[in-house]
C-alpha positions in Angstrom: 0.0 0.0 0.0 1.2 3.5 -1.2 2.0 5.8 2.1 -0.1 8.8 1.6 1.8 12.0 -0.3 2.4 14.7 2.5 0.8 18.2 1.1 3.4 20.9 -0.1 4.4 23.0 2.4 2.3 26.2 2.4 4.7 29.3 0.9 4.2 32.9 2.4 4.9 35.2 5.0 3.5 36.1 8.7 1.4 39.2 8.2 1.5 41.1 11.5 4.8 41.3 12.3 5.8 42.0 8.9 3.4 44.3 8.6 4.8 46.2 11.6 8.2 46.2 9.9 7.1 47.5 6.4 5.7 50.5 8.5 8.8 50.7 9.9 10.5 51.0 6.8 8.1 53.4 5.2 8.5 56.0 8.3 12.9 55.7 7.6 12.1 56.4 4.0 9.7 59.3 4.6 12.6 60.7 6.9 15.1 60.6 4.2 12.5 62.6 2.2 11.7 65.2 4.7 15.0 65.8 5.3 16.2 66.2 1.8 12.9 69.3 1.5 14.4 70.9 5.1 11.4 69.7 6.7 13.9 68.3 10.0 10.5 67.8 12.4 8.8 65.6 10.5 12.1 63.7 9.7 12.1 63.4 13.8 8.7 62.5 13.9 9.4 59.7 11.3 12.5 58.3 12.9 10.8 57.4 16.0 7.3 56.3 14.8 10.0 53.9 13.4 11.7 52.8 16.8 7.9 52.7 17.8 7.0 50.0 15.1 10.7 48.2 15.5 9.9 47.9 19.0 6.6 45.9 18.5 7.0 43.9 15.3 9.4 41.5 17.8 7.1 41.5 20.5 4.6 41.0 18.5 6.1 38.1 17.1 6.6 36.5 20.0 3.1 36.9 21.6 1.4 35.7 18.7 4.4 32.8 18.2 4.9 34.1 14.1 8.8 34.5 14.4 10.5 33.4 11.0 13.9 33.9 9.2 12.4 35.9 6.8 11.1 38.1 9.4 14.1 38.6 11.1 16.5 39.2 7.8 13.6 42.1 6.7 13.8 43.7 10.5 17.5 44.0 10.1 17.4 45.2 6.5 14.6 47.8 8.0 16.2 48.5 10.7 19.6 49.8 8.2 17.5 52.3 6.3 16.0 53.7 9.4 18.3 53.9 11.6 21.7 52.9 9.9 21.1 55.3 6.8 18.1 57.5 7.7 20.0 59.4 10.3 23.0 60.0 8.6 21.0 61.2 5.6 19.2 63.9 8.1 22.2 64.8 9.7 24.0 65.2 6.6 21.4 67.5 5.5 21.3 69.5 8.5 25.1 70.2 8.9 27.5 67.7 7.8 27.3 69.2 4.4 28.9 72.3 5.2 31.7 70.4 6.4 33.0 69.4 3.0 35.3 66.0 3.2 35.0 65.9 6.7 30.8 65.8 6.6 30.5 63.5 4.0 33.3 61.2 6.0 31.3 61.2 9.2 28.0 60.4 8.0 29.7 57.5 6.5 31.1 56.2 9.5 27.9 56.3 11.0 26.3 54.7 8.2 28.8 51.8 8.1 28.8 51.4 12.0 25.3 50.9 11.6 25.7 48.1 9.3 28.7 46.1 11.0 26.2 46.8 14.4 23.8 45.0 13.0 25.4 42.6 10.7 27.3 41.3 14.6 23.6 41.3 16.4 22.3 38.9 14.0 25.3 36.6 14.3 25.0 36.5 17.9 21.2 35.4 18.4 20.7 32.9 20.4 24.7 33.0 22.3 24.6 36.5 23.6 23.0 37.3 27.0 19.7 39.1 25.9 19.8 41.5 29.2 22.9 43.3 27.6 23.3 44.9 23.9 27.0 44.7 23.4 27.5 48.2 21.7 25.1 50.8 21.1 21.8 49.6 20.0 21.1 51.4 16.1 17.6 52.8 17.2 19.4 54.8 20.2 22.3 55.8 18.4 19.0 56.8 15.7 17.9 58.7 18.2 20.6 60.9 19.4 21.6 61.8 16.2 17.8 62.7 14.9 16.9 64.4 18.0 20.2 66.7 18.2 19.1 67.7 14.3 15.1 68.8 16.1 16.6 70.2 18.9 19.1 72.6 16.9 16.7 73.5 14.3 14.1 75.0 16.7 16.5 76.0 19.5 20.3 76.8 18.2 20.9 79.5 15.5 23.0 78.6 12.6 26.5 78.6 13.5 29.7 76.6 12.5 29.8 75.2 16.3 26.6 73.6 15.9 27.7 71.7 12.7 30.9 70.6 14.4 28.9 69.5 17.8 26.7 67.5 15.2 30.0 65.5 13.6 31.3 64.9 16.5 27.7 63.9 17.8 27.4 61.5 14.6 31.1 59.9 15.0 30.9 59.0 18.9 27.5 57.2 18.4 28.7 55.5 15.4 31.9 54.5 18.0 30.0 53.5 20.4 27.8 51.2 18.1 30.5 48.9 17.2 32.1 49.0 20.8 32.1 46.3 23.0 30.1 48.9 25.7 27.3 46.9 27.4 23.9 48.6 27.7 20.7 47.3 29.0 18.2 45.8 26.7 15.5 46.1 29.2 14.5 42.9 27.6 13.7 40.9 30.7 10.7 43.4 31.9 7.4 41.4 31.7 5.2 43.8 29.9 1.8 41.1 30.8 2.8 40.8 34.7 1.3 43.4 37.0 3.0 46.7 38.6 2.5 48.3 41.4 0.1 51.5 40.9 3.1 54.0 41.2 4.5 52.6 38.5 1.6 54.0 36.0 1.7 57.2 38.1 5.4 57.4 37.4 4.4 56.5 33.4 2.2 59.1 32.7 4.4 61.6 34.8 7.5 60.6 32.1 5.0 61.1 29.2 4.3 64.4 30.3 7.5 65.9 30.7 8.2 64.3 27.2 5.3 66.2 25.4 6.5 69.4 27.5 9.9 69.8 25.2 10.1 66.3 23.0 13.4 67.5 20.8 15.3 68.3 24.8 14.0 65.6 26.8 14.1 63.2 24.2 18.0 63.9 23.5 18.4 64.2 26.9 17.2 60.8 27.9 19.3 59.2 25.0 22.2 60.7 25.7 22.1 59.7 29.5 21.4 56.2 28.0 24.4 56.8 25.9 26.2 57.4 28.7 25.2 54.4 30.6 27.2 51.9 29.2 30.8 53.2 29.6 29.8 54.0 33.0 28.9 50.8 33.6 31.8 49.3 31.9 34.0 51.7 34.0 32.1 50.3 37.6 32.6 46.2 36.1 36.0 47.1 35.8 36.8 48.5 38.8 34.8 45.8 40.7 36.9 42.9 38.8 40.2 44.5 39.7 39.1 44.6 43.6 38.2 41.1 43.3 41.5 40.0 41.6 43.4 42.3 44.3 41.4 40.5 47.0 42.1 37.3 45.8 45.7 37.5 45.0 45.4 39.0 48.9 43.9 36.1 50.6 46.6 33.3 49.7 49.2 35.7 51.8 46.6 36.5 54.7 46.3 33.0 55.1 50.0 32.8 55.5 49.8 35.7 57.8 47.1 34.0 60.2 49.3 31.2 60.8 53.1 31.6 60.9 53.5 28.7 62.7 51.9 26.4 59.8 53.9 28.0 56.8 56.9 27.3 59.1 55.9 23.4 59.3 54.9 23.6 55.5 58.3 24.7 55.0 60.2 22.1 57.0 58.3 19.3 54.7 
């Protein structure tokens, strides 16, 4: 008797989450385009509807158990035209191209720090601790350099400082991308358990100081953020060496505490 053919695997793709990514991808685009008209708000506005949408396409993978390959090769591509060349584009526009060789040169570094940032992320899925990013994640590096463009184009009048401030701004996240700087993922946070009720309190407080100045705060926060990991890096280092001293210490301490038994130990 003939075993039964087995039915052709069904071709396609996961709607939802890919859906979430396309948007994703449409918002870095739009930015590109706003920035290239001068219109530097709405390229803001673009960059972090797309961290918005990057943010839940994974999450909503997960909860509704559709993670696949393909999804996770068309994030990453995503998230390198939003966030990899998006920002240097907007940047580029805002100041860098003043700069002559030396604008041109940074946005580039950017741009390929973005790429190597991401192109190491997707090798390490599934070894790397998911608590830590090791280097700056590309949407807060996005962010830095996209909010520093808002902020200066309502706030700071034109001046050469400002364009110097923003290639600097552009090469140090770029840096910091492809360091090996931890940062928190904030992965681990349970967004289905429950909190206490000061926790929403302290929510809708942080969404109103947000809305009060969005180009300041929002640069603010990032840049604290940015300057989170080496600080942590700096504090894991220190606490290693003390350990190291302390051990190296305890072997003669031990020798210290009894005389009489090294003296023995000797004799042998």
């Amino acid at each position: 008797m003939d075993e039964p053919a087995k039915k052709p695997r069904r071709g396609g793709i996961y709607f939802l989450p890919n859906a979430l990514t396309t948007g994703a991808l449409c918002s870095g685009f739009f930015a590109i385009v706003s920035a290239n008209q001068g219109w530097f708000d709405w390229a803001a506005y673009a960059i972090f509807f797309s961290m918005l949408m990057d943010g839940l396409d994974g999450r909503v993978a997960r909860w509704t158990n559709t993670q696949s390959d393909f999804g996770a090769q068309y994030d990453s591509l995503a998230d390198m035209v939003s966030f990899g060349i998006a920002p240097a584009l907007i940047m580029f526009e805002f100041a860098l191209d003043q700069m002559g060789k030396v604008g041109w040169v940074a946005a580039f570094i950017y741009t390929a720090a973005a790429a190597l940032r991401l192109a190491r992320f997707n090798t390490q899925i599934g070894v790397a601790d998911k608590r830590f990013f090791q280097g700056l994640a590309s949407p807060s590096a996005a962010a830095i350099v996209t909010s520093y463009v808002w902020m200066s184009d309502l706030y700071l009048p034109t001046h050469p400082l400002v364009n110097i401030i923003g290639a600097f701004i552009t090469i140090a996240a770029g840096v910091l991308m492809v360091s090996n700087i931890r940062y928190f993922s904030f992965k681990g946070f349970d967004f289905r358990s429950k909190v206490p009720f000061v926790t929403m309190v302290g929510i809708v407080l942080i969404i109103a100081v947000v809305f009060s100045d969005p180009p300041i705060v929002l640069f603010t926060i990032f840049i604290v953020y940015a300057a989170s990991g080496p600080v942590f890096t700096l504090f894991e280092l220190r606490r290693r060496r003390e350990e190291r001293r302390q051990h190296t210490k305890s072997p003669q301490a031990n020798t210290d505490d009894h005389p009489q038994a090294a003296d023995d130990a000797q004799k042998k």
